[in-house]
N, C-alpha and C positions, 0 to 999 in steps of 0.2 A: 347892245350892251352884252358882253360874255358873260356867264355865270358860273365860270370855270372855278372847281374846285380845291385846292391842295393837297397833292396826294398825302393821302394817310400813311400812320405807321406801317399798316400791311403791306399798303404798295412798296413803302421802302424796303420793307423785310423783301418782300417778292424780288427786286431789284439788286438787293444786297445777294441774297441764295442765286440770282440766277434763273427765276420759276416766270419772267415776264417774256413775250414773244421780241423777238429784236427790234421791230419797231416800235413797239410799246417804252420796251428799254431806254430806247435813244431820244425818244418824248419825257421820261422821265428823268433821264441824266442830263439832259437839257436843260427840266428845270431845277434841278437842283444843282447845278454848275450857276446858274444865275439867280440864285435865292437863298442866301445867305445862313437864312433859320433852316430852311430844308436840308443844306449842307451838312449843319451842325448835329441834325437830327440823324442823318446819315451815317454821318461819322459816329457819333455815339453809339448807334448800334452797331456799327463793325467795327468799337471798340470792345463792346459787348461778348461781339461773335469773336473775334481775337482772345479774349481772355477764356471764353467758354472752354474752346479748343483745346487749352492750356490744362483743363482739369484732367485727373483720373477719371475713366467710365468706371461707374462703381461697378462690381461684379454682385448680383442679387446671391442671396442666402443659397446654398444648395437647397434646403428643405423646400423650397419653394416649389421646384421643379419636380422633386418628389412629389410636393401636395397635388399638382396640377394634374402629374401622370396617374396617381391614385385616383380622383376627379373623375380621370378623362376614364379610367378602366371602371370605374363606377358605374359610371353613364353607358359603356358600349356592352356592359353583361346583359345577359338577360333577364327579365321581371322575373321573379318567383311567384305562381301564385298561389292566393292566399291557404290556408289550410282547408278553410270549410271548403271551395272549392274544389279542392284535390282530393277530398274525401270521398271514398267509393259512394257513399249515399246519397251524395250528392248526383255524381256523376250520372248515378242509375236514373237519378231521378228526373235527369234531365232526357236522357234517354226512353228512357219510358212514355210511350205514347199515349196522351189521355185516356182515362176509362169514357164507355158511354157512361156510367153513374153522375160523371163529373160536369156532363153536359147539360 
């Protein structure tokens, strides 16, 4: 007894795009040449992908691009650091090699 599946929407989609290896393909257009609901479901989505096509690609906001390159120049400066760190007394202090007292 087979326990063969139905391909799913994916596979159709995969089928429809073109993204299945050619033998795969030709197992799948097989059955959906002889299964009726599979057909319709088919069809449906390359009516889908048909009308998609049809739309305008929206163009995003110019600011956007700006935000992103702001962002990216953000991220690639370098850290500043902090104050008390940059502070000569600091600095000294690290510098400064333990007293024997402090042993």
């Amino acid at each position: 007894m087979s326990t063969h599946r139905p391909p799913q929407d994916d596979q159709l989609l995969d089928l429809l795009y073109g993204e299945v290896l050619p033998e795969d393909a030709e197992a799948l257009q097989a059955l959906v040449n002889t299964d009726p609901v599979l057909r319709e479901r088919l069809e449906a989505w390359s009516s889908v992908r048909r009308a998609m096509a049809t739309l305008p690609e929206p163009e995003p906001d110019p600011q956007v691009h700006y935000n992103i390159l702001r962002a990216a120049r953000q991220q690639a400066r370098p850290r500043r650091r902090s104050r008390a760190a940059s502070s000569p007394g600091c600095r000294r202090w690290w510098r400064t090699p333990p007293s024997p007292a402090w042993a």
